[in-house]
ROPA-350438 format. One record per atom (N, C-alpha, C, CB): residue number from 1; x, y, z; atom name. Coordinates in steps of 0.001 Angstrom, whole numbers. Each point is the difference from the previous one (the first is absolute). Glycine has a CB too. Layout:
% residues N
 seq      px      py      pz atom
 NUM       X       Y       Z   CA
...
This chain:
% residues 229
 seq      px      py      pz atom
   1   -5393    4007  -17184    N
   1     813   -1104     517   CA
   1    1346      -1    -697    C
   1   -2061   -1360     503   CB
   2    3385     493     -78    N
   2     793     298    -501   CA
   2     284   -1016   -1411    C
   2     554    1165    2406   CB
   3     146    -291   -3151    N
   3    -116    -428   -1450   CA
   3    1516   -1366    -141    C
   3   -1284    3151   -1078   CB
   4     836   -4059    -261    N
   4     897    -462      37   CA
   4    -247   -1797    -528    C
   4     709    2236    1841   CB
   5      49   -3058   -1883    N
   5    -725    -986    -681   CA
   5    -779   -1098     745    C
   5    1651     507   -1550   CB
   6   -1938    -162    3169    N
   6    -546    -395     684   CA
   6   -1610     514    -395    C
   6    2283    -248    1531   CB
   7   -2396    1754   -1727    N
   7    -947     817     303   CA
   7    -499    -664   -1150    C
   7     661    2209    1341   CB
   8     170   -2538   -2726    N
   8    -759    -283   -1550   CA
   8    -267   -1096     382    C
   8    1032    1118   -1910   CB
   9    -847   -2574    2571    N
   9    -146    -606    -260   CA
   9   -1589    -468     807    C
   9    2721      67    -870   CB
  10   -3160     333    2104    N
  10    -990     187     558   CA
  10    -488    1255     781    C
  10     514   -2119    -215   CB
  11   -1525    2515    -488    N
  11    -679    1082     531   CA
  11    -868    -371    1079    C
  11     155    1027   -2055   CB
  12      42    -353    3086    N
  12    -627     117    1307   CA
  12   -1531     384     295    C
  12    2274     534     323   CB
  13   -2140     301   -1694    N
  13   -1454     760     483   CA
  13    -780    -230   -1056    C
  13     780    1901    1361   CB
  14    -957   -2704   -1955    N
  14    -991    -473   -1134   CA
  14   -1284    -816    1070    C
  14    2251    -479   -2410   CB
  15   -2777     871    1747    N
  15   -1878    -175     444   CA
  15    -611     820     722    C
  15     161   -1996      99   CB
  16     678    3203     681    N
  16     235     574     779   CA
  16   -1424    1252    -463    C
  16    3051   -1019     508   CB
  17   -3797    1569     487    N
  17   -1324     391    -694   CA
  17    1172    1976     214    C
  17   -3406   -2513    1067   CB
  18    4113    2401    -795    N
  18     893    1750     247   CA
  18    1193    -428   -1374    C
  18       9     765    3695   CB
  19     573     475   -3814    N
  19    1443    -480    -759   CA
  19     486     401     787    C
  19     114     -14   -2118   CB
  20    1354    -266    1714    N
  20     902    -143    1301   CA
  20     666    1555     744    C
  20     727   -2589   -1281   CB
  21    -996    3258     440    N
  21     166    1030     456   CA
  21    -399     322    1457    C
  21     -80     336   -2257   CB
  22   -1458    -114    2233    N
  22    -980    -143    1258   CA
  22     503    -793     900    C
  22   -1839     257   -1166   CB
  23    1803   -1824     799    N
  23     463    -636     722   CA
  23    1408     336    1159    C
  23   -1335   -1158   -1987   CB
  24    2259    1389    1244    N
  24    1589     231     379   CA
  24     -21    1190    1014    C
  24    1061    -758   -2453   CB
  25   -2026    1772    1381    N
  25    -219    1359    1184   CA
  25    -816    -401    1883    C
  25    -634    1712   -2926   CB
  26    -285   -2753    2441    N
  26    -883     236    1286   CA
  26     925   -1089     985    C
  26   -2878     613   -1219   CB
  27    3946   -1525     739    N
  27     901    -989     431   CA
  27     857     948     761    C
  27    -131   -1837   -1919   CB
  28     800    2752     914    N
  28    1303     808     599   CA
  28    -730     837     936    C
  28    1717     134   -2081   CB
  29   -3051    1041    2257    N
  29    -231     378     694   CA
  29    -169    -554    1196    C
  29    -357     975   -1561   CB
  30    -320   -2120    1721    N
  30     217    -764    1296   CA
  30     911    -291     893    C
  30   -1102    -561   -1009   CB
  31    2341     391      80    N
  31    1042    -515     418   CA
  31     743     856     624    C
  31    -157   -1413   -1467   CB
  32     157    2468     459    N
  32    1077    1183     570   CA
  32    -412    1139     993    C
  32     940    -324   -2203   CB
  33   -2559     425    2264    N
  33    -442    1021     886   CA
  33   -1188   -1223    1364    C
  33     136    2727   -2620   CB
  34      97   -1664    3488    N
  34    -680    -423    1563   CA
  34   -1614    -242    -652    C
  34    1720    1862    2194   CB
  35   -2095   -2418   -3029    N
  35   -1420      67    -471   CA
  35    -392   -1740     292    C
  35     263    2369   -2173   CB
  36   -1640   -2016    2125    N
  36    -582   -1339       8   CA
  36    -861      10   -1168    C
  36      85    -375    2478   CB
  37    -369   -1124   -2879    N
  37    -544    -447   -1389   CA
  37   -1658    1389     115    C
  37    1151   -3773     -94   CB
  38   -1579    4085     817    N
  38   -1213     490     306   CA
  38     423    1178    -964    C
  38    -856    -930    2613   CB
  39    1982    1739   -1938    N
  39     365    1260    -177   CA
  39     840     143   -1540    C
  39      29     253    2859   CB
  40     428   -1543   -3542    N
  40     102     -53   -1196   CA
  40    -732      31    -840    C
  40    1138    -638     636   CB
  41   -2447    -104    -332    N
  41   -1018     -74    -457   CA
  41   -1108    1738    -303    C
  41     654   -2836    1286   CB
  42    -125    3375     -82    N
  42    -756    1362    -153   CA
  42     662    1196   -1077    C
  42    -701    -535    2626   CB
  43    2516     294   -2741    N
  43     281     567    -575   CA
  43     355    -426   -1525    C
  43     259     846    2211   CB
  44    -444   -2192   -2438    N
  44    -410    -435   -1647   CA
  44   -1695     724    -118    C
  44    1655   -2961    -151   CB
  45   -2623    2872     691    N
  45   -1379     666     -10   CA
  45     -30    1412     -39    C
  45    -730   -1766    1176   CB
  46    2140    2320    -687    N
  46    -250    1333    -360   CA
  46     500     618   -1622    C
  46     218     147    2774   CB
  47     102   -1119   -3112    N
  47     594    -257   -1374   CA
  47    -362    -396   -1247    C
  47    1025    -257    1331   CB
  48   -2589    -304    -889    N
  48    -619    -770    -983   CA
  48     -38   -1149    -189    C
  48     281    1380    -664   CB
  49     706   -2273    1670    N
  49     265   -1683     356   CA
  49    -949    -372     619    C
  49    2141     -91     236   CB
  50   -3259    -785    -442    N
  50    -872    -448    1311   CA
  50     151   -1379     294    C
  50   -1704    1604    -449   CB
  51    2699   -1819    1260    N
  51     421   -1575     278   CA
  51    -507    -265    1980    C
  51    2796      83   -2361   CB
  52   -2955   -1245    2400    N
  52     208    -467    1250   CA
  52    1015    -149    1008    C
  52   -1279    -653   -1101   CB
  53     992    1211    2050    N
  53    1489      34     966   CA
  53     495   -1680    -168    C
  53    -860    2183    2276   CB
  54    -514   -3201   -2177    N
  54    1017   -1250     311   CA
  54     745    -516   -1503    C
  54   -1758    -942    2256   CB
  55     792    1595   -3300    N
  55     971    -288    -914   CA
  55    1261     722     -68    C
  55   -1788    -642   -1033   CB
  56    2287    1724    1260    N
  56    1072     363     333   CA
  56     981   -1009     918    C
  56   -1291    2143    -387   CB
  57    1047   -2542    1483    N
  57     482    -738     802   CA
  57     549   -1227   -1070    C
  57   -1606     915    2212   CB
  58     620   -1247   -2876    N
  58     151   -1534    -479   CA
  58    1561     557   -1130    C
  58   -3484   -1392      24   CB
  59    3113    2193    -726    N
  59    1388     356    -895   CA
  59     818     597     567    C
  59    -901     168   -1695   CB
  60     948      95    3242    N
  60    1211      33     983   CA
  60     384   -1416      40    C
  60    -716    2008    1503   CB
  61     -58   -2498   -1173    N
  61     399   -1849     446   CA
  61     997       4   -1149    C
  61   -2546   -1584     948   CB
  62    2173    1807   -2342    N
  62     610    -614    -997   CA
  62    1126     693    -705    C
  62   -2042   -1012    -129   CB
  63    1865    2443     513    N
  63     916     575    -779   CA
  63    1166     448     599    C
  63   -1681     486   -1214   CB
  64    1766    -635    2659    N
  64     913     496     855   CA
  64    1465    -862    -308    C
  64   -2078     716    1841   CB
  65    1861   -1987   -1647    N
  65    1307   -1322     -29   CA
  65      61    -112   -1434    C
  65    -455   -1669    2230   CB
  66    -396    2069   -3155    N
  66     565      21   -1337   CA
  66     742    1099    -560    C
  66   -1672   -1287    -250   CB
  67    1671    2149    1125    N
  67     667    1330    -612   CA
  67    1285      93     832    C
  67   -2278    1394    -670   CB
  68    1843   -1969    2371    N
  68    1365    -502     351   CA
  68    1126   -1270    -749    C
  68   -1438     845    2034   CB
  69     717   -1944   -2184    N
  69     879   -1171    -912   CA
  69     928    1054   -1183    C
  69   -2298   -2401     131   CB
  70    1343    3053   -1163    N
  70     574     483    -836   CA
  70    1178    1037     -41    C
  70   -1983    -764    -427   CB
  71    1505    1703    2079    N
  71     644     820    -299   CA
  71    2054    -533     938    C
  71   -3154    1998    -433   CB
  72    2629   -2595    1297    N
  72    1558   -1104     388   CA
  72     422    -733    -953    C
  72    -544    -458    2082   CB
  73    -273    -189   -2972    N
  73     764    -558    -918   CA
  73    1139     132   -1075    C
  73   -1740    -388     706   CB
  74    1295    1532   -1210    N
  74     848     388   -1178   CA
  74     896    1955     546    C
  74   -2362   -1907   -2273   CB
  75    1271    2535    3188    N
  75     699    1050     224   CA
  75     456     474    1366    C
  75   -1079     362   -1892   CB
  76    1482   -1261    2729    N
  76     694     446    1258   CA
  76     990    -631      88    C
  76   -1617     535    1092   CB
  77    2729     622    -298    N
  77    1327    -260     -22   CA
  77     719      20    1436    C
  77    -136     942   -2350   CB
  78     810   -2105    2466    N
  78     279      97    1380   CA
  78    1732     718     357    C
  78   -1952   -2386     215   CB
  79    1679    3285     983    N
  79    1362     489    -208   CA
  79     507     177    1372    C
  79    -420    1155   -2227   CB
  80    -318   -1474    3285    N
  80     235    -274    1453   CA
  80       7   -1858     645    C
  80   -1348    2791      85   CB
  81    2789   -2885     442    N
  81     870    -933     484   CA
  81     -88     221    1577    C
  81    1549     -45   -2219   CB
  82   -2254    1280    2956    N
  82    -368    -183    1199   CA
  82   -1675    -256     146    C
  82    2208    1430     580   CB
  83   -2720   -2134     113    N
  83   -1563     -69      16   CA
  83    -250     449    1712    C
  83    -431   -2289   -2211   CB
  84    -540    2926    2097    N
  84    -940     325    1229   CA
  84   -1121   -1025     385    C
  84     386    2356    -670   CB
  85    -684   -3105    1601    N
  85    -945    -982      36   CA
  85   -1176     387    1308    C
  85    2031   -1852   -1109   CB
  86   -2845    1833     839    N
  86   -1316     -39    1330   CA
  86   -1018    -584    -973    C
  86     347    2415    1829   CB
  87   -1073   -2606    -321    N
  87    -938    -560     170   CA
  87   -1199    1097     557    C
  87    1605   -2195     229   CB
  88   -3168    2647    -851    N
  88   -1191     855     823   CA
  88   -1020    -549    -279    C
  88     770    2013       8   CB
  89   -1871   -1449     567    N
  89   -1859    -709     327   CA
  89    -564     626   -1319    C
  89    -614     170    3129   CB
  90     217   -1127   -3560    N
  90   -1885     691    -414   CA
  90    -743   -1160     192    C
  90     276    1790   -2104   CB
  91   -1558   -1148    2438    N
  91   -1831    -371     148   CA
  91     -63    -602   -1221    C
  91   -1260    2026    1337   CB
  92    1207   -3526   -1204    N
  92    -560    -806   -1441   CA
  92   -1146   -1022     821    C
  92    2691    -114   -1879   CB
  93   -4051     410    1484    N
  93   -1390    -861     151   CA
  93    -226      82    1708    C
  93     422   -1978   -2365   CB
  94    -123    3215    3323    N
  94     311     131     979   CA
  94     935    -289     846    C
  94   -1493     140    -624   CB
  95    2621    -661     475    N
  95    1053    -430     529   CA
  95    1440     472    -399    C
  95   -1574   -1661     265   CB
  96    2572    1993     465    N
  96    1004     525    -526   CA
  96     845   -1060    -623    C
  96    -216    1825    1540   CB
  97     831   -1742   -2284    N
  97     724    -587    -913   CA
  97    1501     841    -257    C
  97   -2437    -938    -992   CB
  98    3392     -66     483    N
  98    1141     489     -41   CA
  98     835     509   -1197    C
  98    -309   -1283    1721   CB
  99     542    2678   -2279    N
  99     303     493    -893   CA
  99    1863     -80    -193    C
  99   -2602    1340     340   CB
 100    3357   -2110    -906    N
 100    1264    -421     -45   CA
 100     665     968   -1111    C
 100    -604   -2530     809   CB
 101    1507    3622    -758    N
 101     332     917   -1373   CA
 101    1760      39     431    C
 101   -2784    1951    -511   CB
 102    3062   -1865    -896    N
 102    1588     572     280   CA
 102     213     889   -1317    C
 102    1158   -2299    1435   CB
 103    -692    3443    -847    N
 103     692     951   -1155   CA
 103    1525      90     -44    C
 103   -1993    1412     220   CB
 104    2624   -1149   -1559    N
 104    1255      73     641   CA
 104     492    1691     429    C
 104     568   -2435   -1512   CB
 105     869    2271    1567    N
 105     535    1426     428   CA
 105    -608    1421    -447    C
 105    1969   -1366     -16   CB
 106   -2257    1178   -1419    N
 106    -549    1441    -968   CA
 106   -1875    -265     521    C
 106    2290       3   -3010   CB
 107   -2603    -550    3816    N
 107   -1127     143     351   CA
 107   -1345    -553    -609    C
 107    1370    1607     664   CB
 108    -740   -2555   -2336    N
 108    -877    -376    -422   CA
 108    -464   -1705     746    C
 108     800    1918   -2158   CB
 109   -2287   -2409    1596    N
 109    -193   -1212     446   CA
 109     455    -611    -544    C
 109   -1353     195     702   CB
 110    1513   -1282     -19    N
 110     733   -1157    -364   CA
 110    -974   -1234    -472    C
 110    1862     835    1704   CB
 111   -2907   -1085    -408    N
 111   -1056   -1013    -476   CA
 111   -1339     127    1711    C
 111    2438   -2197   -2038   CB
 112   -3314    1394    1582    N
 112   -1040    -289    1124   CA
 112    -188    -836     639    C
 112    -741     860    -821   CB
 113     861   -1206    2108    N
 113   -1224   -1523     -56   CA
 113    -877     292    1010    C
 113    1543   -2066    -601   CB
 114   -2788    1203     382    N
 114   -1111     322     861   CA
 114     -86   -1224     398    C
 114   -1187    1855    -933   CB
 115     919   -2204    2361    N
 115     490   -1534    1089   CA
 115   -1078      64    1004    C
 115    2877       2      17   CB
 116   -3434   -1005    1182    N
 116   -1111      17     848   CA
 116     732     -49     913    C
 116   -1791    -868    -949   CB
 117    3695     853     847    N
 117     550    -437    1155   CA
 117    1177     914      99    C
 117    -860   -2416     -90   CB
 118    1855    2418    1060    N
 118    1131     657      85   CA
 118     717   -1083     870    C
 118    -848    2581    -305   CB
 119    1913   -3340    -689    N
 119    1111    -604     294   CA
 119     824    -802    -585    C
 119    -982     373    1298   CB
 120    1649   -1389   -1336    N
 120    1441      17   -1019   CA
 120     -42    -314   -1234    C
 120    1082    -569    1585   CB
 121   -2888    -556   -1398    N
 121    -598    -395   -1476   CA
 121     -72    1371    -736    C
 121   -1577   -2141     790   CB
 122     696    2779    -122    N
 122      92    1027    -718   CA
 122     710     992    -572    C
 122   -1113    -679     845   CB
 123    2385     818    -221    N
 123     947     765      57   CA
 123     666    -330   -1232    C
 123      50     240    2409   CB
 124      47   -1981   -2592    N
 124     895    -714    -845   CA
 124    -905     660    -980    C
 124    1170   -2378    1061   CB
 125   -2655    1673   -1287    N
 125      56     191   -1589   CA
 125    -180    1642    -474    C
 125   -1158   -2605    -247   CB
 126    1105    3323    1008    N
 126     144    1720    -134   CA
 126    1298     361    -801    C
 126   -1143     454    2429   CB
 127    1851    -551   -1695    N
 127    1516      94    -775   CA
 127     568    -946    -806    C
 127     458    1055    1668   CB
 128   -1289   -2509   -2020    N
 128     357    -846    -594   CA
 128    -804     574   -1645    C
 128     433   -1986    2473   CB
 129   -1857    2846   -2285    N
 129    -486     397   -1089   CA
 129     665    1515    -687    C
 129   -2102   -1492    1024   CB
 130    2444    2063     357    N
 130     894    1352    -647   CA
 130     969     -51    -640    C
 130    -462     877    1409   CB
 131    1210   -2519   -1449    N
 131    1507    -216    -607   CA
 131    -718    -375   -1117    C
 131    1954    -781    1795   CB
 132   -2565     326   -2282    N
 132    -955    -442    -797   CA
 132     228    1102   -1056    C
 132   -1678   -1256    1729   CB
 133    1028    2527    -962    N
 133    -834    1014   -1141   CA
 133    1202     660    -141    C
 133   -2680     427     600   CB
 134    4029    -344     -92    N
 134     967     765    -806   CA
 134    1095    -874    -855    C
 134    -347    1814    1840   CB
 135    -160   -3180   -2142    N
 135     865    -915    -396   CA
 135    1692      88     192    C
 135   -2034    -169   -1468   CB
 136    2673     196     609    N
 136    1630     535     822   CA
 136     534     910     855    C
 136     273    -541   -1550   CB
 137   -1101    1472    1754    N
 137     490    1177     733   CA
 137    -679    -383    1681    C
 137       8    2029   -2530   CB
 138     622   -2470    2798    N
 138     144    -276    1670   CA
 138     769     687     858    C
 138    -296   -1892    -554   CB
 139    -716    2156    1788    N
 139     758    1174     384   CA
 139    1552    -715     826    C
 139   -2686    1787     323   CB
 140    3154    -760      59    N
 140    1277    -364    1051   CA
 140    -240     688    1674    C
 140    1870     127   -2442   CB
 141   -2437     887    2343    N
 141    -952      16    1288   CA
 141   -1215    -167     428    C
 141    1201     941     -32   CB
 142   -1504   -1607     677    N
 142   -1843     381     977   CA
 142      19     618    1394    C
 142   -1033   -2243    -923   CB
 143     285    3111     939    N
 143     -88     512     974   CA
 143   -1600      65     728    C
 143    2235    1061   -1041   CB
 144   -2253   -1673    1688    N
 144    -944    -382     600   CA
 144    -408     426    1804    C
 144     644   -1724   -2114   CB
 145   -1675    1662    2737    N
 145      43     413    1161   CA
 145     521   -1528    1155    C
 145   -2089    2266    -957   CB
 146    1371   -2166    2364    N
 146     895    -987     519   CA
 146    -576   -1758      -9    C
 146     859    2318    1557   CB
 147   -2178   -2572   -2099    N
 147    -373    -881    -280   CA
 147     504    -850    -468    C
 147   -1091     993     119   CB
 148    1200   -2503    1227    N
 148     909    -714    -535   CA
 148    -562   -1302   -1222    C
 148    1279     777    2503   CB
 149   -1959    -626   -3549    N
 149    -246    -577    -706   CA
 149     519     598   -1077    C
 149   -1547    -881    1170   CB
 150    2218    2017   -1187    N
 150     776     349    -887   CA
 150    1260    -675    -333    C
 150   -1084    1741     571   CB
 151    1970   -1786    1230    N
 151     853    -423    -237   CA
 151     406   -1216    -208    C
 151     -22    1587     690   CB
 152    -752   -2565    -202    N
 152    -527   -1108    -683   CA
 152     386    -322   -1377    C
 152   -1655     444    1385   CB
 153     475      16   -2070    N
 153    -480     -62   -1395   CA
 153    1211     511   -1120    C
 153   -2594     477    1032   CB
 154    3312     806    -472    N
 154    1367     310    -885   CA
 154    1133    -688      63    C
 154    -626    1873     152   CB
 155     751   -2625    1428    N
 155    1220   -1006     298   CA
 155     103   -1044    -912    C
 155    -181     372    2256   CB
 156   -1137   -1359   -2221    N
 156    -535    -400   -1227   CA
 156     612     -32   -1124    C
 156   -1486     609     883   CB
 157     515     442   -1503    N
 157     982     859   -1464   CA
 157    1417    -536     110    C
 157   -1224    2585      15   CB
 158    1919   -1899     984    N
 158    1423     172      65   CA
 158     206   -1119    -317    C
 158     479    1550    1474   CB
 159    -602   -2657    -558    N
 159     343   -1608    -259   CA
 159     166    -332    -830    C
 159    -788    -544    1043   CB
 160    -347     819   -2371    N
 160      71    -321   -1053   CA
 160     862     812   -1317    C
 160   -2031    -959    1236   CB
 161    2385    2042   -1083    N
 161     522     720    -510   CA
 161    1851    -235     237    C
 161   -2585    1393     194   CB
 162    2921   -1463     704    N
 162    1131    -384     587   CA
 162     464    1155     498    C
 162     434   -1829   -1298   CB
 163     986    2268    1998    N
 163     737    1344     320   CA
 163     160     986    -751    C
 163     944   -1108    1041   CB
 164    -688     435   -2676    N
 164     537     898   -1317   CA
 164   -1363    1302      -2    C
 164    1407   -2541   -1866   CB
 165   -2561    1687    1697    N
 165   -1514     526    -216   CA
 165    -732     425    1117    C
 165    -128   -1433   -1695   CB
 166     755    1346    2991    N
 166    -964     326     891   CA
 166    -617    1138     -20    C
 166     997   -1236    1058   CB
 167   -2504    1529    -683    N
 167    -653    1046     281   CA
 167     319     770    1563    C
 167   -1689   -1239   -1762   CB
 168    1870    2836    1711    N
 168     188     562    1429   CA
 168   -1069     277     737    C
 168    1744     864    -705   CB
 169   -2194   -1545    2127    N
 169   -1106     516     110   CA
 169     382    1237    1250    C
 169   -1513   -2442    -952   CB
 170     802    3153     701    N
 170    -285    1332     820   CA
 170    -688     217    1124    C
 170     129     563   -1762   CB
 171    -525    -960    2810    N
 171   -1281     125    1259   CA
 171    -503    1079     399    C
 171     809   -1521     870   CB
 172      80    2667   -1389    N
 172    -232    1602    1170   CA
 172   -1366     491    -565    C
 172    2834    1161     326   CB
 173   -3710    -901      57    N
 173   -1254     288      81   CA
 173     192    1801    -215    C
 173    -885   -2462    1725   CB
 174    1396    2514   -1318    N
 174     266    1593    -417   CA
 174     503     258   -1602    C
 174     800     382    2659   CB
 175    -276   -1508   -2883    N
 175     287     131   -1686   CA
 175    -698    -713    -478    C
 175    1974     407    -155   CB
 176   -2953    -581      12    N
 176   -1521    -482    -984   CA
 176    -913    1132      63    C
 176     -90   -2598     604   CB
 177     322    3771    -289    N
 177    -880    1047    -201   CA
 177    -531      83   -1206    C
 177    1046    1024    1462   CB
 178    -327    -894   -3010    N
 178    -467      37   -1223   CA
 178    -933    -915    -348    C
 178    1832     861    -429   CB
 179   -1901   -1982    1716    N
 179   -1671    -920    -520   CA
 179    -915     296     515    C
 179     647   -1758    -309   CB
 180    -506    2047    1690    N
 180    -904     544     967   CA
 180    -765    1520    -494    C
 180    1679   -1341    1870   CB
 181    -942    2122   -2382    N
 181    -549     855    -641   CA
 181    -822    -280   -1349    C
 181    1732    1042    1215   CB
 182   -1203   -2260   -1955    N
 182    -728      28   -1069   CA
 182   -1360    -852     322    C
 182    2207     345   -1486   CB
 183   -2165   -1497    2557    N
 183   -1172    -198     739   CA
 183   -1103    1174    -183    C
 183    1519   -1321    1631   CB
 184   -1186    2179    -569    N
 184    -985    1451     198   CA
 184    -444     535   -1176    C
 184    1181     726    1856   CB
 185    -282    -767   -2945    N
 185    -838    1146   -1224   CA
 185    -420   -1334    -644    C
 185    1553    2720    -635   CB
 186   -1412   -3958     391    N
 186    -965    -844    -393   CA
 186   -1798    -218     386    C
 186    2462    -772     -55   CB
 187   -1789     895    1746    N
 187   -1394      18     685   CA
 187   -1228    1121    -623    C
 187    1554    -720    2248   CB
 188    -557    1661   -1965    N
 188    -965    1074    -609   CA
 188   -1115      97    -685    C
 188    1563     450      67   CB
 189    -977    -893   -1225    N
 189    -869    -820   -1269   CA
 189    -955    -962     399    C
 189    1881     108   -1367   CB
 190   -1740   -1099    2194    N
 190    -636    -986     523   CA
 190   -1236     359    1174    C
 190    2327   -1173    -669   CB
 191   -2246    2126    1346    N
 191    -436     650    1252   CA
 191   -1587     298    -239    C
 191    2507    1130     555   CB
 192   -2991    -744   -2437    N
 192   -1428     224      91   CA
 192    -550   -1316    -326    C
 192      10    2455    -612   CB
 193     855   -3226     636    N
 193    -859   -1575    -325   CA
 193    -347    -788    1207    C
 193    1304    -350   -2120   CB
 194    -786     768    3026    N
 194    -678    -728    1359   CA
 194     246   -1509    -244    C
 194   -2062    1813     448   CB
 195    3320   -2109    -706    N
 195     196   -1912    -269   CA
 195    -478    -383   -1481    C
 195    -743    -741    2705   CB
 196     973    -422   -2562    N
 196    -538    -721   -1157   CA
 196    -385   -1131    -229    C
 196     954    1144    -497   CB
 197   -2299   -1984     -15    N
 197    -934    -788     226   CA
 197     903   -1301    -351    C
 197   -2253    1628    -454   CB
 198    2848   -1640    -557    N
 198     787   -1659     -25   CA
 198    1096     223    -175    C
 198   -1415   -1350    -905   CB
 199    2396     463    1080    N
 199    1421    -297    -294   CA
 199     238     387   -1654    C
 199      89   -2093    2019   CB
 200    -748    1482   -2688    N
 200     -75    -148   -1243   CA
 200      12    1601    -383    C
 200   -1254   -2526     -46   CB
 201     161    3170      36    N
 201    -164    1599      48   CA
 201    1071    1058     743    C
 201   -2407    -823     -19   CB
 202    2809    -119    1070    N
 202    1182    1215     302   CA
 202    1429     -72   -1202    C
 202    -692    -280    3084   CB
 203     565   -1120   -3061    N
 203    1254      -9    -483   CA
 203     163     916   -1589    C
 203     196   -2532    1504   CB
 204   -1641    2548   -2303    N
 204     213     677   -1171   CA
 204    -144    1281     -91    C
 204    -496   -1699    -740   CB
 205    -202    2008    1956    N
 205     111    1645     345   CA
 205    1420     394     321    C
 205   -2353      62    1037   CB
 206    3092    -671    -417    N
 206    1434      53     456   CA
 206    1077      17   -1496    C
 206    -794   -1532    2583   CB
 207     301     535   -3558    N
 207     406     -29    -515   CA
 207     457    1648   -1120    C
 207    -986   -2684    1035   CB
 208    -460    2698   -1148    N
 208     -62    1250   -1060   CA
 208     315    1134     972    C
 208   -1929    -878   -1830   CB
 209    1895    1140    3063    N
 209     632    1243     855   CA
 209     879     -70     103    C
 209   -1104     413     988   CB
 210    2351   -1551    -788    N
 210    1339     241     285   CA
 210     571     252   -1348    C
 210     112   -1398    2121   CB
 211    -760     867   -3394    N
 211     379     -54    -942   CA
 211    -312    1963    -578    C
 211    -401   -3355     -68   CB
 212     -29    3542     264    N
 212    -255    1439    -457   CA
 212     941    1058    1033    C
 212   -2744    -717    -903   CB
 213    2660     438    1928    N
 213    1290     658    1156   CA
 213    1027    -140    -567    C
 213    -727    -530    2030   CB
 214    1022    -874   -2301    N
 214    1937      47    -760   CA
 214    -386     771   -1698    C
 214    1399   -3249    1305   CB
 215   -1853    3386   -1710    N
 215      58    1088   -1281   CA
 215    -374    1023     -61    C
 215    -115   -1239    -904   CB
 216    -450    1473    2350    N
 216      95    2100     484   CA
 216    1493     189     273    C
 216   -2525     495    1671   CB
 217    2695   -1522    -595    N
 217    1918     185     288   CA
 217     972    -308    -988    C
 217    -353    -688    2135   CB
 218    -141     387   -3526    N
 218    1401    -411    -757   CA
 218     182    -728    -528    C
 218     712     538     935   CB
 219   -1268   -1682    -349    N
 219     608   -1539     327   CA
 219    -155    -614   -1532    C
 219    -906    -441    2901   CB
 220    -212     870   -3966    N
 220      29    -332    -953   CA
 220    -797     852   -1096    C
 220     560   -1962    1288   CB
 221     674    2538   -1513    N
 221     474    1203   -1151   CA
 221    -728    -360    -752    C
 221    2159     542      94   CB
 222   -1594   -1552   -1007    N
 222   -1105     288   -1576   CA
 222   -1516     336     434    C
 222    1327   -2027   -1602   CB
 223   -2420     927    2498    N
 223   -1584     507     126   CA
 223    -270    1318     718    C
 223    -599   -2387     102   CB
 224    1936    2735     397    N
 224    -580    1388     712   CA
 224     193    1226   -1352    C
 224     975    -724    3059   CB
 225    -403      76   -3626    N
 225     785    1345   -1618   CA
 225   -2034     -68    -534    C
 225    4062   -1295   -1660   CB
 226   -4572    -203    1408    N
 226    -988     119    -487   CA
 226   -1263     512     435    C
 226    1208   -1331    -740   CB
 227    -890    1871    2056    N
 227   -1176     623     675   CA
 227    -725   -1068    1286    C
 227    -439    1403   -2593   CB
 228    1150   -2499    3061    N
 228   -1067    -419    1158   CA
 228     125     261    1185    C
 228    -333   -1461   -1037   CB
 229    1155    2371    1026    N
 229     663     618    1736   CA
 229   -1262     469     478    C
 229    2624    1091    -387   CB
């Protein structure tokens, strides 16, 4: 996990019947490869690990948004002022549900949200949480497809921002390709899980997968120097 006076001041993995090693490994393997807790489970057993797939799962639940919190907190850097915005499906408890992402220009993510709905509520607090997670660095473009709850929701913004600050929004659907593509190689990853049983569970699986994607791509140098790519 990442070091630091957060990490000294509470340890995560105390009581924990693995050390964290195990732990982190059978977390990151999940995250970063098309595997399911089953198939983690077979390859800690080929190793000498004999754990339970659902216990695996359960220190997905837990270790995914903690390694994400930590790792946005102190080591990602924002350096894109244009954002890409969509909206795609996944299968959560049989029903599709709405996956909300924006990366900016260099292709990294920006943030998530997972919603039961698609429209301006939603729209608002999507980009109301992405301004959130880059605190000052707001972009100056969005580019978005033609959905008018976009334009909505950024006019908005604008209002409040005034002329000096306004945000540009973008509509051409042909220039949001860099999300639409990153959609697809997300899916990928997602494709041997066949959905996912609760809201709650997607969201921390999401968590620890997008979070391990942006530190294969870059996005945060120091934990990838330490090996969690």
């Amino acid at each position: 996990m990442v070091e630091g006076p957060m990490a000294q001041r509470k340890n995560p993995f105390k009581r924990y019947r693995f050390p964290r090693e195990i732990i982190l490994m059978a977390v990151r393997w999940y995250c970063r490869f098309p595997l399911l807790c089953r198939d983690v489970r077979d390859i800690l057993a080929e190793r000498g690990v004999t754990v339970d797939a659902s216990t695996i799962h359960r220190r997905m639940r837990k270790f995914g948004p903690e390694i994400r919190k930590r790792a946005y907190g102190a080591h990602r850097s924002w350096r894109g002022l244009q954002w890409h915005v969509d909206e795609t499906y996944v299968r959560i408890g049989g029903r599709w549900c709405y996956l909300w992402r924006a990366v900016y220009q260099f292709g990294q993510l920006i943030d998530f949200r997972l919603t039961t709905k698609c429209n301006a509520k939603a729209t608002r607090a999507f980009l109301r949480q992405a301004r959130e997670t880059v605190r000052q660095y707001h972009p100056l473009t969005i580019v978005t497809d033609k959905a008018h709850s976009y334009a909505k929701v950024i006019g908005e913004i604008n209002d409040r921002l005034g002329p000096d600050g306004a945000i540009r929004h973008v509509d051409r659907k042909y220039l949001n390709n860099r999300i639409e593509s990153d959609h697809a190689a997300l899916k990928q990853r997602l494709r041997p899980m066949r959905g996912f049983r609760t809201l709650a569970g997607a969201k921390a699986a999401l968590a620890g997968i997008e979070t391990f994607r942006t530190i294969r791509k870059g996005g945060i140098r120091e934990l990838r120097d330490r090996g969690y790519q």
